[in-house]
C-alpha positions as CSV (number, residue, x, y, z in Angstrom):
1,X,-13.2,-16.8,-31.4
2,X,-12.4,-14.4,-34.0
3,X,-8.4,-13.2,-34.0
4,X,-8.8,-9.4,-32.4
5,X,-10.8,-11.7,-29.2
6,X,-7.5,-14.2,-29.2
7,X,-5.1,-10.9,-29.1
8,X,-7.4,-9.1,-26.3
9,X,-7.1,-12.3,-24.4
10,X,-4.0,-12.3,-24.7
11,X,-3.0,-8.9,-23.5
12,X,-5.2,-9.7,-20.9
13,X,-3.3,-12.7,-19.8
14,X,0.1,-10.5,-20.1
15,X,-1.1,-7.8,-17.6
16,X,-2.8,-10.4,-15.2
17,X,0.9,-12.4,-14.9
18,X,3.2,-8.6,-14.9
19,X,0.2,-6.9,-12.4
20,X,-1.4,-9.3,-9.8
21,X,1.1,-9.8,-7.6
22,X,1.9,-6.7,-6.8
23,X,-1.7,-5.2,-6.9
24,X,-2.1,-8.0,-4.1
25,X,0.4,-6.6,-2.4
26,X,-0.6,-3.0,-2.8
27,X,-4.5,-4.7,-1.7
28,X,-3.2,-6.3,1.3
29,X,-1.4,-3.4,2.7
30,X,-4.8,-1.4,2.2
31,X,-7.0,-4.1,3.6
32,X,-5.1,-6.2,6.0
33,X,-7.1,-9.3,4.7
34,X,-6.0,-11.5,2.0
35,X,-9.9,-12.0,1.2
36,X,-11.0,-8.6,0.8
37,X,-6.8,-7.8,-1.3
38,X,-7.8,-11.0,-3.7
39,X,-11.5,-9.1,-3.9
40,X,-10.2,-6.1,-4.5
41,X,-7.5,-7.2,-7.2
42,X,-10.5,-9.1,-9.1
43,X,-12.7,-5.8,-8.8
44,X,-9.6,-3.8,-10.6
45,X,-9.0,-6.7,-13.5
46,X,-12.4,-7.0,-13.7
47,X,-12.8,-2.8,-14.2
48,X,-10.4,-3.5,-16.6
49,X,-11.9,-6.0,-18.8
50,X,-15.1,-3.1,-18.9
51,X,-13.0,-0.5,-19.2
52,X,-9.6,-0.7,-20.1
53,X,-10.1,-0.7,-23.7
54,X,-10.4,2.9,-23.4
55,X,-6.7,3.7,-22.3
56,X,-5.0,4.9,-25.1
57,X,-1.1,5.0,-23.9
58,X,-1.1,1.4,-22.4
59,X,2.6,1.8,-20.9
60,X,0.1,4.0,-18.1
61,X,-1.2,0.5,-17.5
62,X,0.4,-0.2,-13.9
63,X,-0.9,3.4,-13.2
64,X,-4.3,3.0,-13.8
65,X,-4.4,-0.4,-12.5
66,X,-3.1,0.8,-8.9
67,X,-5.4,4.2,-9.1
68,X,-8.8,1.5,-9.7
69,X,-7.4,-0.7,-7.1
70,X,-7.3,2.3,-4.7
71,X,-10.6,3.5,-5.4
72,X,-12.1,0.7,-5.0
73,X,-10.9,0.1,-1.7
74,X,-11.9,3.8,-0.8
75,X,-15.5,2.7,-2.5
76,X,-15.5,-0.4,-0.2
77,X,-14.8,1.3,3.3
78,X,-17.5,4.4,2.2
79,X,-20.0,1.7,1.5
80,X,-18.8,-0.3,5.2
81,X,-19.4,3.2,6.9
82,X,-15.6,3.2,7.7
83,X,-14.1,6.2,6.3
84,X,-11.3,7.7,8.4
85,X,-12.8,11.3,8.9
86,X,-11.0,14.4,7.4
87,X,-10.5,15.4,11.1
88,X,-8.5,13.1,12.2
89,X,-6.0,13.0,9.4
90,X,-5.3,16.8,10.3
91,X,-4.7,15.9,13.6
92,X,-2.5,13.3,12.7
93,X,-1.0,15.2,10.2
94,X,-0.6,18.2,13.0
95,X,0.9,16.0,15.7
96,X,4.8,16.6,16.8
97,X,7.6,14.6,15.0
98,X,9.0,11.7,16.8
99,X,13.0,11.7,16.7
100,X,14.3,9.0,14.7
101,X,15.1,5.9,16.5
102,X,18.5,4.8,17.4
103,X,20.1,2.7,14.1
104,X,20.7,-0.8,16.7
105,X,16.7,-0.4,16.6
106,X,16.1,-1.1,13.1
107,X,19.1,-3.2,12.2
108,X,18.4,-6.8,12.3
109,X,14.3,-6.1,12.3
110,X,12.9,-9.2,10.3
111,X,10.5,-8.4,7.2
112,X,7.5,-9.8,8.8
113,X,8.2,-7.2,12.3
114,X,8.3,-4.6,9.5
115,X,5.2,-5.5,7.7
116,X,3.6,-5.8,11.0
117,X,4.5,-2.8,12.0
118,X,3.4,-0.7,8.6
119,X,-0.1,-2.6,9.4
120,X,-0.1,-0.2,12.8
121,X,0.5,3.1,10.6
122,X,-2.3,4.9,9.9
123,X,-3.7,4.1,6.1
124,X,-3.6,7.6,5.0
125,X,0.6,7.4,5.3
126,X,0.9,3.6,4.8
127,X,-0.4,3.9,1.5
128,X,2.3,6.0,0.3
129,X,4.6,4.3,2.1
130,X,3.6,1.1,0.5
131,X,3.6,2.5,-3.1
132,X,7.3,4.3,-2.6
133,X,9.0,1.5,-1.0
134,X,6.8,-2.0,-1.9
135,X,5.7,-1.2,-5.3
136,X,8.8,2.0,-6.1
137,X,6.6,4.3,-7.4
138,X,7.6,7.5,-7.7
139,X,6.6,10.5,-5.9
140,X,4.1,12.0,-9.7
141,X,3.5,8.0,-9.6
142,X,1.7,7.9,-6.1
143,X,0.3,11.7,-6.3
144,X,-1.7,10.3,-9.9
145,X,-3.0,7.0,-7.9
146,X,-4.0,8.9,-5.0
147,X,-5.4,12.0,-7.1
148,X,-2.8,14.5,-4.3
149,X,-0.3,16.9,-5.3
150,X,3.0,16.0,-5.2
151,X,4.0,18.0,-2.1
152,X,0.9,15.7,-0.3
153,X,2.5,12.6,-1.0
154,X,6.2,14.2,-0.2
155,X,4.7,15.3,3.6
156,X,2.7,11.7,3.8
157,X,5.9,9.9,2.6
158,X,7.8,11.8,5.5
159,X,5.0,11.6,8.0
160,X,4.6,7.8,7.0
161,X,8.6,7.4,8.0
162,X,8.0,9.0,10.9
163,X,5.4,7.1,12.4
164,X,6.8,3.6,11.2
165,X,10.4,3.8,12.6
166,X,8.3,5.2,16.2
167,X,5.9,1.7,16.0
168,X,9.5,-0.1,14.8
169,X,11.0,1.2,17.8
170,X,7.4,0.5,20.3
171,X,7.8,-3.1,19.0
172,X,11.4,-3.4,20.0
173,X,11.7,-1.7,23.5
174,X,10.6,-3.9,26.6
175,X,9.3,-2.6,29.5
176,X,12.5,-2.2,30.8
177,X,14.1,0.1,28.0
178,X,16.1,-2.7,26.6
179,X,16.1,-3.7,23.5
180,X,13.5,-6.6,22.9
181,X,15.0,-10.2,20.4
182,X,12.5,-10.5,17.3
183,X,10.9,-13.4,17.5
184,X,10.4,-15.1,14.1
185,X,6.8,-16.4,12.9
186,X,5.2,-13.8,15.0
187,X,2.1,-13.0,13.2
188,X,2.8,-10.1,10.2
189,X,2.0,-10.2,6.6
190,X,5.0,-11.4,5.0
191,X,6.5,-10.1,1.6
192,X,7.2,-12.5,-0.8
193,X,6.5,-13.9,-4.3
């Protein structure tokens, strides 16, 4: 193996160990299957190995990886016939604001409950959501993976918030009206390294 292969291996290596984890992340919150996220984090790496030779500024690295890893899931669901339609998302994007819930309702909420939770949001704001607050992108960050304008991802980010803290609060309200324990192990992705 001649000494430029070595270093290429190498840097290869180095962005697999700084990258995967939170590309999985990122995959999971898109796909809601750890199967189809480790697919779709092997589709990105490999895309790089093809193709990330031509990135010149390679401190845009974690951007591009993140934009590939998006498309490709976008890719996946056009070629599964599951593409949410453009009609939808206005209506969604249309509907009234729910008030914020009261503060007792989110205190106390267990990481898994909110993970669960951000797996009921629709992916068009949970993709932001996951970006800003899973992977702290910032707001150019997430409008240059999802190729959006800024003020987009600003009203999905707000949107996003909006529709989480109103399945947070579904999650913790009983029939009665009373506030419902989290139960821990109930079934939810869980964040972790």
């Amino acid at each position: 193996m001649a000494r430029t292969d070595e270093a290429a291996a190498d840097e290869f290596d180095q962005l697999v160990d700084a990258h995967y984890k939170p590309l999985f992340r990122f995959a999971m919150s898109l796909s809601g299957s750890e199967a189809r996220a480790a697919d779709l984090v092997q589709q990105t790496f490999y895309t790089w190995a093809a193709k990330g030779h031509q990135l010149r500024d390679r401190s845009r690295a974690k951007s591009w990886l993140f934009t590939t890893l998006h498309r490709e899931f976008l890719q996946t669901l056009r070629r599964e016939s599951r593409m949410v339609l453009l009609a939808d998302v206005d209506d969604e994007l249309a509907g009234p604001s729910e008030p914020a819930p009261e503060p007792e309702v989110i205190e106390g909420i267990e990481t898994g409950e909110i993970y669960a939770a951000l797996a009921e949001v629709p992916e068009v704001f949970r993709v932001p959501l996951t970006l800003f607050y899973l992977e702290e992108f910032t707001y150019a960050g997430i409008a240059e993976v999802l190729e959006v304008p800024i003020g987009t991802v600003m009203s999905r980010l707000s949107r996003g918030k909006e529709k989480l803290r109103k399945r947070l609060k579904q999650r913790s309200i009983g029939a009665d009206g009373r506030l419902l324990p989290f139960t821990p192990g109930e079934k939810g992705v869980q964040h972790g390294e």
